[in-house]
Structure formats: C-alpha cells, structure tokens
N, C-alpha and C positions, 0 to 999 in steps of 0.2 A: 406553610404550604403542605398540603397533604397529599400522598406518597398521589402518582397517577398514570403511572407505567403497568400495561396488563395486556401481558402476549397471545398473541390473533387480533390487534385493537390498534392499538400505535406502537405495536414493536413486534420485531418476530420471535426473539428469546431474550428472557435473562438468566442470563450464567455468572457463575460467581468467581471474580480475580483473586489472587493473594496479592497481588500487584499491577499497579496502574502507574503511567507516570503522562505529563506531556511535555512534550518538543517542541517548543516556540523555536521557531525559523528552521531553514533546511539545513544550518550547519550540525544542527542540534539532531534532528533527524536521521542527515545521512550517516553521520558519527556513530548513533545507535543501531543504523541500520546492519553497517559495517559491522559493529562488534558483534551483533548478533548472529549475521549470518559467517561470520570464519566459524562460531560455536554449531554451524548447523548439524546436523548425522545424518538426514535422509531426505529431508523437502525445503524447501521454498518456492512458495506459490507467490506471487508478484500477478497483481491486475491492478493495469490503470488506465488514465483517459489518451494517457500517453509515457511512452518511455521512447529516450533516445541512451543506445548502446554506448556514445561517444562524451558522454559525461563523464564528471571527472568527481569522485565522494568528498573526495577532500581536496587541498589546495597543495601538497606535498608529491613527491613524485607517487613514492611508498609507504606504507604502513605495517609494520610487524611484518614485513617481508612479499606485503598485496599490490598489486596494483593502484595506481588511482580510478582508472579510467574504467568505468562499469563493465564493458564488454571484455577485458583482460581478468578483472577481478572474476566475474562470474565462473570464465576460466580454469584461473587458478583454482577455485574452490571445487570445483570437480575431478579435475585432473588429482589433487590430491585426496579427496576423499571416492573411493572408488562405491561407496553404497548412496553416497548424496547424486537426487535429481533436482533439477529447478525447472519450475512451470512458468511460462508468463503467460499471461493474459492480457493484450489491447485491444484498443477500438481499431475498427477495421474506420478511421477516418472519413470524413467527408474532403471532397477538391477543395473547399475554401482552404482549409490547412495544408495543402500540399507546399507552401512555400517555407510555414513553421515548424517543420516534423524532419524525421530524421527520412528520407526517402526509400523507399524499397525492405523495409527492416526484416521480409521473411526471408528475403534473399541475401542477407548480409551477415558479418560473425554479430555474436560468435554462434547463432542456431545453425550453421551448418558444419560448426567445426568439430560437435562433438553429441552425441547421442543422448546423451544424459541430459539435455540443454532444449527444452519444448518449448515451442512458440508458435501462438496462435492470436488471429487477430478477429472479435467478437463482431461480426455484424448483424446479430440477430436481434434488432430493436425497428421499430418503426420507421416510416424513413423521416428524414432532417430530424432523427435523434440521436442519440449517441449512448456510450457506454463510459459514466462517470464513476464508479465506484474507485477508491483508490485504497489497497489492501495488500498488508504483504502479511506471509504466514510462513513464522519458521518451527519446524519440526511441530505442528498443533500443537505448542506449548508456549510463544510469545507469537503476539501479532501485532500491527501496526495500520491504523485508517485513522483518516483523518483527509486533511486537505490538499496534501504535500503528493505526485509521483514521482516515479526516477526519470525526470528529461532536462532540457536544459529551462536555464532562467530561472532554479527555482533554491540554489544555493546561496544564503545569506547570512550574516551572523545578527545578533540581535541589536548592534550596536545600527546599522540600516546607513552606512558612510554612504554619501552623495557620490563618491568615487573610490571605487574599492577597487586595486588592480587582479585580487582571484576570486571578483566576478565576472569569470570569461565562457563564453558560451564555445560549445565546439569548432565553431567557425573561425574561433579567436576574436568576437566581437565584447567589449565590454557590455553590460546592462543593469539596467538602475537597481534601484533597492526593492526585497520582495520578504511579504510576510505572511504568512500563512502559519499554522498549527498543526500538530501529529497527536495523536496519543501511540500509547505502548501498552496491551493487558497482556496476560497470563492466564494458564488455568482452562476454564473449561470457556472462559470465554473467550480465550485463542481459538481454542478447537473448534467452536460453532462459526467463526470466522472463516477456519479453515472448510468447512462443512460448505457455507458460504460460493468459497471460492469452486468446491468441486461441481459443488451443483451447477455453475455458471459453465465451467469447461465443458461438464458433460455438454449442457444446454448448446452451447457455440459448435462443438464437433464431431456430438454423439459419442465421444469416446467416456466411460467412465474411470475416475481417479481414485486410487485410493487411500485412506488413512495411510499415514505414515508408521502408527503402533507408539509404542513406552519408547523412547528413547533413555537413556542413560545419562544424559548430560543435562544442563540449563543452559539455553541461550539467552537469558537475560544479559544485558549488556552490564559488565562488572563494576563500572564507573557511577551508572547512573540507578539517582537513587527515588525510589517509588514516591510518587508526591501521595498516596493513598493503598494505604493498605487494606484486604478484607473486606470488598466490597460486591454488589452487584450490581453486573452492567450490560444493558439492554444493548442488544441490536435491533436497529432501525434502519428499515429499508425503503425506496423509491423502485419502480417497476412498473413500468408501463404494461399495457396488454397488449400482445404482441401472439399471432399464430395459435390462436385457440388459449391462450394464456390471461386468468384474468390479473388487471391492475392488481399491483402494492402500492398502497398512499399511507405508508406506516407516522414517515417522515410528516408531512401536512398535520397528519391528526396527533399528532403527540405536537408541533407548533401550536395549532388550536384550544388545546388543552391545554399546554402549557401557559398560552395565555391568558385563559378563562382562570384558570387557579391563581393567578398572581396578588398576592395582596396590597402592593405598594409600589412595586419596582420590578422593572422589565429592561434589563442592558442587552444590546446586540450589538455586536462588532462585525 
C-alpha cells in the first residue's frame, strides 16, 4: 500500500512522535491519563463530547497520595502546583442527554473552586450537531485522542466481566462491559494537538490560549511502554461549516482513500 497521507487533502498535519503507544479499554487509559497529568508543569487542556467531574480514574480510594474521583484529583493537582492551569472544553449539550450527563457542570466544583481550573462548554457547531472531538494535552508534550472522554460508563478492564462490581457509575449504578481505544503521542505531534485544542477555545469564547513553552519534565506515563517509536502522525479532522466557516471532511477522504488503495484486505472494528 503506498504512503497516501498529504496535509490540506485528508489530514491537517503530519508531525513526527518519538513515541506513540495505545490504550485498549478505559482502565488502561485512565491509568495513563493519571500518571501523566500528576507529571504535568503548566497545562492540561481536556475537550470532550462529555465529561462528568463525579468519576472516579481508578477503582481504589487513592493513588500516590491523589484522589480517585476526577473533580478532587483535578484539585489536588493545582493546589499543589501553583504554575499548572487546566482547560476544559465540552459540548454545550443537546436536551435529549440531559438525563445522561452530569447536570449543570459550569455551576458545579471543582470550576468555581479555584481560578486555575477553566471551563467552558462549546456550542458553536450547527444545530442537532455536536462537539465530538476527544483530546487531552498535557504540557504540549504528550497527548491523548482517541475514542475514550473523562465521564461515566466508560471505565473497563480488558478482561470486559459480565459483572464487574468497579464498574460503578456515579450514581452508584453498576453498568455493562465497554470498549473503546485511546492512543498516547509525543513531540510535535502533541503540540499540534495542543494547537488543536487552542484554536477550538479561542473559536467557542473568543478568548485566546496560549502555548505552554519548554517545560523541564516528561509526562510520559513511566509504566507504559511505546508500542511504536519514531514515527509520523497525521491529524485528521471532521468540521462542519458553521458561521462563515468552511467544512473539514479530512476524516471521509482519508476513509475513501484508504479504501481505493487497499490491495487485499480492509479490517474495521
């Protein structure tokens, strides 16, 4: 199959990793997420289709001294680093999900409890559309999309038990088995992630974000080990046209593509 990735066409950049890895199921995920962001120094940008505060990363009370419970954790991680911000970005919802979401999230901890702690909820897309991207970005140096955001339902181990008892949704409700994928890059193709992400905030509240700068540390999670090294990896986008905005169909034409070039075999999960 010959290379068929080429930015302004079916991708918006390729940037090159030292490290890539992926995260089969959310236990795998939130684990990385975790390790990542205690290593954070100055950002974490977080957009997704949905986040509820009231998750819980792990199945233990505590970790290395963190909370479980997302909106505590976030917390903690600010309070003691006095130069780290964290951004989030969600859909500003449609009513049909008001019974599946966390209610009222800009009025709730922890975004009033502490300054450092931004949140905003994107409804700048067409209407009966939404805001699907799922992106976390810490320090423009490791990032995380994929299929996976931080709410409930979406914590699971790889083993998928028919009855697992810390699969408990906030409400204290048990729920079934769930499988979804993350990846994890580095490098410049964090940072275009992060780029990503600013350009979407500005766009949602006219406020502009800015690079974080050279950080001094790694937040690669120390445990987990790159399934690919040395690589380059496209970003591909979806983008409706929206307020004098034209469409992104990065997404479609890199499928279409990719299926015109196949020579044998074509798997989808």
């Amino acid at each position: 199959m010959k290379p068929i990735l080429k930015e302004g066409k079916n991708c918006w950049r390729i940037m090159p990793a030292g490290r890539a890895a992926f995260l089969v199921d959310g236990a795998a995920f939130f684990d990385s997420f975790f390790a990542a962001a205690v290593r954070a120094e100055r950002s974490i940008l977080i957009a997704g289709w949905d986040i509820d505060t009231r998750i819980r990363l792990f199945p233990e009370e505590e970790r290395a001294g963190f909370p479980a419970v997302l909106s505590e954790f976030l917390l903690a991680l600010v309070r003691r680093n006095k130069r780290l911000h964290i951004h989030i970005l969600g859909w500003d919802f449609a009513v049909i999900y008001i019974f599946s979401r966390e209610l009222f999230p800009v009025f709730r901890l922890p975004w009033r409890r502490h300054r450092r702690i931004h949140f905003h909820l994107d409804g700048k897309h067409p209407l009966v559309g939404s805001q699907h991207q799922k992106i976390i970005v810490i320090d423009d140096a490791v990032a995380f999309v994929g299929g996976m955001d931080l709410t409930r339902g979406r914590w699971d181990t790889s083993d998928h038990q028919v009855c697992d008892p810390r699969r408990v949704d906030p409400n204290g409700r048990l729920y079934g088995p769930f499988h979804d994928v993350q990846m994890i890059v580095d490098g410049k193709a964090a940072r275009a992630l992060g780029d990503l992400f600013r350009s979407r905030w500005n766009r949602a509240n006219g406020r502009a974000l800015r690079s974080p700068g050279p950080v001094g540390g790694d937040p690669w999670p120390p445990e987990l080990s790159p399934s690919i090294r040395d690589i380059p990896v496209a970003v591909v986008r979806t983008d409706p046209a929206y307020n004098g905005r034209p469409a992104v169909r990065e997404v479609e034409a890199l499928y279409l593509e990719s299926f015109a070039s196949a020579n044998r075999f074509v798997y989808m999960e």
